[in-house]
Structures are given as C-alpha cells and as structure tokens.
C-alpha positions in Angstrom: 0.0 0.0 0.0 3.3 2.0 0.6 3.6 2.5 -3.4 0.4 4.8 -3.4 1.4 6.7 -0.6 5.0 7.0 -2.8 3.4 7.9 -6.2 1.1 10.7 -4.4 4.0 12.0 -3.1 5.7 12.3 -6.0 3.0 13.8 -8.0 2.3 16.2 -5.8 5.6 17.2 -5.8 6.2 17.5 -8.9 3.1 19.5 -9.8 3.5 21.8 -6.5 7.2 22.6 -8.0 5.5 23.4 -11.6 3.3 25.3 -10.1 5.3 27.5 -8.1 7.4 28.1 -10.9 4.6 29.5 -12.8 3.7 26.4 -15.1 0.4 26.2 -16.8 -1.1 22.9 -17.0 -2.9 23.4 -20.1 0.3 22.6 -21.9 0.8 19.8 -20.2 -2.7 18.3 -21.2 -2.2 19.2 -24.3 1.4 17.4 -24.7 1.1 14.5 -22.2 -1.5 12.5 -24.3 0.3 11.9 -27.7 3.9 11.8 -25.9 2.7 9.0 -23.3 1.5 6.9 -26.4 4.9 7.3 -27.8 6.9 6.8 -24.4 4.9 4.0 -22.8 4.3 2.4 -26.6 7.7 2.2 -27.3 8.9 0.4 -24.0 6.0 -1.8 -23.8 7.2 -2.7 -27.2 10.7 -2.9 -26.3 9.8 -4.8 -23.3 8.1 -7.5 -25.8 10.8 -7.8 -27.9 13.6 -8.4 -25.6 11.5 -11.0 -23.3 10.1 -14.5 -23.7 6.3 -15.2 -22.8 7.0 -16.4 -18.9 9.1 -13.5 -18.8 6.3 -11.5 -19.4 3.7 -13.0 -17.6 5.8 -12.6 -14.1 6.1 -8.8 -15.2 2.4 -8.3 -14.9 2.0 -10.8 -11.9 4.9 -8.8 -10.4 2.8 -5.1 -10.3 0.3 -7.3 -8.1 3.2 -8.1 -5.5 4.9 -4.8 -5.5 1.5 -3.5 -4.4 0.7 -6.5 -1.9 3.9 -6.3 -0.4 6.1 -8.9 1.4 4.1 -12.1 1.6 5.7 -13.8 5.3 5.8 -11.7 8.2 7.1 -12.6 11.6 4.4 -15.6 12.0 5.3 -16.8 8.9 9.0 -17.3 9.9 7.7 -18.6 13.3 5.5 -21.3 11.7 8.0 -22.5 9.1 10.5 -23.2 11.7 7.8 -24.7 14.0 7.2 -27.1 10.6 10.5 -28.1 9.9 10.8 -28.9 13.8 8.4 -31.3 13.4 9.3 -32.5 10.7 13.4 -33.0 11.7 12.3 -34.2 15.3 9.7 -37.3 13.9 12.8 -38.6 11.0 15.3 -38.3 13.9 12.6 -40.5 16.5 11.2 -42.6 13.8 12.8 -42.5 10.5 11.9 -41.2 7.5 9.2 -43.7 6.6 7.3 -42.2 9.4 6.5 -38.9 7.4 6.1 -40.0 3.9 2.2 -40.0 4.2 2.3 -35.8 4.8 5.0 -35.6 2.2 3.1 -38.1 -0.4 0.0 -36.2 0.2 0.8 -32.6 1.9 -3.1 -31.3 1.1 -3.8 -33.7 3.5 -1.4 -33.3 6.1 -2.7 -32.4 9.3 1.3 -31.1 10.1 1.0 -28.9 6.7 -2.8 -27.7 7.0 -1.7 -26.6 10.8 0.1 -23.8 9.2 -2.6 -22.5 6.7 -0.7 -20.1 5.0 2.7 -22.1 4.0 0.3 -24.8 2.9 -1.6 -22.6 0.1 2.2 -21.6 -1.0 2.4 -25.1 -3.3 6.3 -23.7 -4.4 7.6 -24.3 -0.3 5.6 -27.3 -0.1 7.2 -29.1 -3.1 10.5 -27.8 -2.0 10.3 -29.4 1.3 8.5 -32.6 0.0 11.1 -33.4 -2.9 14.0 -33.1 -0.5 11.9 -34.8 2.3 11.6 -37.5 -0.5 14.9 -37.7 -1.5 16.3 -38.6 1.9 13.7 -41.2 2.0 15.2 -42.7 -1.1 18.8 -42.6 1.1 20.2 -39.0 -0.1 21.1 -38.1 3.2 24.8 -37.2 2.4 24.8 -33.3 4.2 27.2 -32.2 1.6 25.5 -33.2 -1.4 21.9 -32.0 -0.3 23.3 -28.7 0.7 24.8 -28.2 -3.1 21.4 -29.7 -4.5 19.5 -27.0 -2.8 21.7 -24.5 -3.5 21.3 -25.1 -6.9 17.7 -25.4 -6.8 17.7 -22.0 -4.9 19.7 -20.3 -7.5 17.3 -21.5 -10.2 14.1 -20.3 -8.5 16.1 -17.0 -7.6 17.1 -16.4 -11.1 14.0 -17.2 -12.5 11.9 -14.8 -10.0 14.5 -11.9 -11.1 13.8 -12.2 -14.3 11.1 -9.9 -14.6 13.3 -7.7 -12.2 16.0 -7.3 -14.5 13.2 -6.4 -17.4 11.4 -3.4 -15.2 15.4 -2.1 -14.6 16.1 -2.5 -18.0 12.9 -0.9 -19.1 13.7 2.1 -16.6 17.4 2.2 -17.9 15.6 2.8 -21.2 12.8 5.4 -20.7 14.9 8.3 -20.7 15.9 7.7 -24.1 12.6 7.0 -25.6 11.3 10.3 -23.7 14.5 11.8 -26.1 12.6 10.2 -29.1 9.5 11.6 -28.4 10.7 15.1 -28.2 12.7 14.8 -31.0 9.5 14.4 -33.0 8.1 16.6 -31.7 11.4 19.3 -32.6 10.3 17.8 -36.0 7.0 18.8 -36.0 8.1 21.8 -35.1 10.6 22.5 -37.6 8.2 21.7 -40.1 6.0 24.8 -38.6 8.7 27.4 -38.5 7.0 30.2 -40.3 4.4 30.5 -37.3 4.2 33.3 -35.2 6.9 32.9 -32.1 4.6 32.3 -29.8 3.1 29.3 -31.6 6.6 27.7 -32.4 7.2 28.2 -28.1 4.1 26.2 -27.2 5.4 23.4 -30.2 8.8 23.3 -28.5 7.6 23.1 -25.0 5.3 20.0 -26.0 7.9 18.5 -27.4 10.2 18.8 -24.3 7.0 17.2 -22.1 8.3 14.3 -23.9 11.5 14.1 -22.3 9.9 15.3 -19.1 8.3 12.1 -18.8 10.7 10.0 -20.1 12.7 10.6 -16.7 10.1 10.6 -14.4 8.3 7.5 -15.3 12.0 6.1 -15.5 12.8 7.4 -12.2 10.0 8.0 -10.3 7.9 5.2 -11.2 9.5 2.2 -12.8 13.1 1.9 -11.4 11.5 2.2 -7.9 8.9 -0.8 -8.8 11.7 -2.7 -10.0 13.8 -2.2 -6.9 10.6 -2.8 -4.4 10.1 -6.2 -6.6 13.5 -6.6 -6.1 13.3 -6.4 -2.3 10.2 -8.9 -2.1 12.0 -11.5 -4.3 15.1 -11.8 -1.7 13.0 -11.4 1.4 10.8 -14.8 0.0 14.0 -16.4 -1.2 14.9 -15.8 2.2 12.3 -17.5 3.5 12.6 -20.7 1.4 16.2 -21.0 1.9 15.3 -21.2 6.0 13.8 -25.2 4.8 17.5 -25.5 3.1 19.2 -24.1 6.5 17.4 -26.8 8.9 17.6 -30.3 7.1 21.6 -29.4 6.0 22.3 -29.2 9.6 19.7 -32.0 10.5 21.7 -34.4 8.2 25.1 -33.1 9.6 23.8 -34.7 12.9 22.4 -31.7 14.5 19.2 -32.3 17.0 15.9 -30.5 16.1 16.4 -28.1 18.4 19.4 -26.8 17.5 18.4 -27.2 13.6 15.9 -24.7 14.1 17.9 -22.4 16.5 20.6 -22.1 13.4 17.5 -21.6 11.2 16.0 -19.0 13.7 19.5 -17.0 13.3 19.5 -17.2 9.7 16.1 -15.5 9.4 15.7 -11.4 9.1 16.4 -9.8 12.4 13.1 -8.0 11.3 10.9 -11.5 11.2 13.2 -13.4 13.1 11.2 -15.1 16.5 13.2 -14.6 19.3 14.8 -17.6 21.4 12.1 -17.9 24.1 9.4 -16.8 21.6 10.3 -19.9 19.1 10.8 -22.5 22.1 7.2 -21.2 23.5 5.6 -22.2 20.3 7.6 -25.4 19.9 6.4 -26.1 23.3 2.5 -25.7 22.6 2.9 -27.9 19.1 0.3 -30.8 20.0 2.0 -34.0 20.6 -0.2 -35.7 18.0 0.4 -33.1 14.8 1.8 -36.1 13.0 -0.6 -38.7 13.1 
C-alpha cells in the first residue's frame, strides 16, 4: 500500500514545484497525451521484444506483489521453523518412513494444514516434500543435499529476477525514448517554422513534455517498482532458503532443536522469532500433529 502513498508523493511534488514556478497545465494536457502513447508504446514494445512469454507473464503478476507487499511476516517465519521442527524431530525418533504419508499427500497433512498459509504456498511445499523425498530414497549425504538445494535456490532465484532485471532494464531505457518523443516533436516543429513565435514556443515546450516524462516515469515510477520487486523477491527467497538451513544441519547430525535455532538465526532480524518466543511455540505444538 506503501507504493500509493510514494506515487502521491511524487506527483504532488512535482506539480506543486510546476506550479510554483509559474507552469500552466494546459500545456501539459495538451502534450502528455500523444507523448505517453509514444513513451509507454515504445517500451511496452521494447519490453516485448527483448522478453520471452513467462518473462512476461511474471512482469504483470509482479505489479500485483509490488502493491501486496512482502508475503511472510514474523508468524510466517515462526511457523515455518515450528514445521521443519516437526518434521526433523519425527525422521530423527522414527525414521523417514514415518513422514512419507504428509509428504506423499501434503493437502492432507494435518502437520502442513496446521500452518494455513505455508500450505496454500504449493512452491515451499514441493520444495520441502522433494528433499523430504529424497532422503527417504537414502540422499542423506549433508554435503550433497546442501549443493542440490543450492542449486535449486539459484534456479528459483534467477527465474523470479527475471522480470526484475526487465522493469530495470525498461527504466534504464525510458529516458531515451522520452528523447525520441521530443525529437518528433522538434520535428514537427521545424516543419511549422514560419508560425508566429509564440506558436513555435508552445510546439517546442510540447515537445520537451516528452522528455519530461521519459525521466520521471523512469525514475519516479518504474526503477523504484523494480527495486521494491526486487526487495520482495530476496526477502521470499529468504524465506525458502530457511527449509534449506534446517535439514543441512539435520543431516550433519544436528538435534531438532538446534536445527531450528541455526534456522532462527538465519532469518531477518526483522521476522526473526526470538529464542524464548520460538521455544514457547515449539512447546505448545500438539504432541499428535503427526498422526
């Protein structure tokens, strides 16, 4: 909700500055309208050339979770440790057979559905059900699974930045299509040079609106997006990498508690649970959340 807050801001800044300065905003309406067809055409159309479909699919879905903000908050973090405690503590008491009914089938999973909001996420579930299943298959080498999920990690991190790297690259760009569209209009112009002064003045200063907005939607509007998206896609990679954190140092022998303690420490300080308030929630997990 922050982004609206942001783009109010900045409008109102700009427009209280124009105003102050004496602008009339009557040439900007008259400008803004053909100039934005030729700005935002041309990098939606550059954006299209330069990017595959998927690419352009997780732009769009990307505007929805700029404006949603992060998805796991402190209770998140909380619960996912909570999860992988269970899960660590019943392969370390029974063996790995003992879980594969909530990994085989996690939408029925009492353990998964006691944490309502991981569970809808399907991308954690699979990542901690295929790594869950591999050590049921005898992976459980600590050195090999940690290099497995950090490749796995660097996949689903590269793939999510994608349509980072696209909104940047489109922001690197505006400027110079906001140089394009006023040099049309300088054409336009020149081809009107026998009017009256102040004619050719209003001509010149519509075709300066063009570069006016090249930079602000480029630095105002789209590089910030893309460095907001940026910020969501490493706080959730974060998250994930938490699963990777706790069954590494399960399989190098750790106990569950102090799996999840070295997970707890890797979190954000901002979402991170505190010692007592992790072991407190440990603590009140019912003692049949695995059957």
């Amino acid at each position: 909700m922050f982004i609206f807050v942001g783009l109010a801001l900045v409008f109102a800044a700009i427009a209280g500055g124009f105003l102050m300065g004496g602008g009339r905003f009557e040439i900007l309406g008259h400008a803004a309208p053909h100039e934005m067809v030729t700005i935002i055409g041309a990098g939606i159309g550059a954006v299209v050339i330069g990017n595959s479909g998927a690419v352009l699919k997780r732009i769009v879905q990307s505007f929805g979770r700029v404006v949603r903000g992060e998805r796991w908050d402190k209770q998140d973090y909380n619960d996912l440790l909570c999860l992988m405690y269970m899960l660590v503590k019943t392969i370390r008491a029974k063996g790995v057979v003992a879980i594969e009914s909530h990994i085989e089938h996690p939408e029925d999973s009492r353990l998964f559905n006691n944490y309502p909001r991981i569970a809808e996420d399907h991308h954690i579930i699979e990542f901690i059900c295929d790594y869950l299943r591999m050590m049921t298959m005898n992976f459980e080498d600590a050195y090999q699974m940690a290099d497995a999920m950090e490749n796995d990690l660097d996949k689903i991190h590269a793939e999510d930045h994608a349509a980072h790297h696209a909104l940047q690259s489109l922001s690197e760009g505006l400027p110079a299509i906001g140089i394009v569209a006023a040099v049309l209009g300088i054409i336009t112009t020149m081809g009107s040079i026998d009017q009256p002064v102040a004619i050719l003045g209003g001509l010149i200063g519509s075709a300066l609106v063009g570069t006016f907005l090249g930079v602000l939607l480029a630095y105002c509007i789209i590089a910030p997006i893309a460095s907001r998206l940026n910020q969501i896609i490493e706080g959730e990679g974060r998250f994930i990498s938490l699963v990777r954190t706790v069954l590494v140092s399960h399989l190098q022998g750790q106990a569950p508690q102090v799996a999840i303690e070295i997970g707890r420490r890797a979190a954000p300080t901002l979402y991170a649970p505190s010692f007592n308030e992790l072991e407190d929630a440990v603590n009140a997990l019912p003692a049949d959340l695995m059957a």
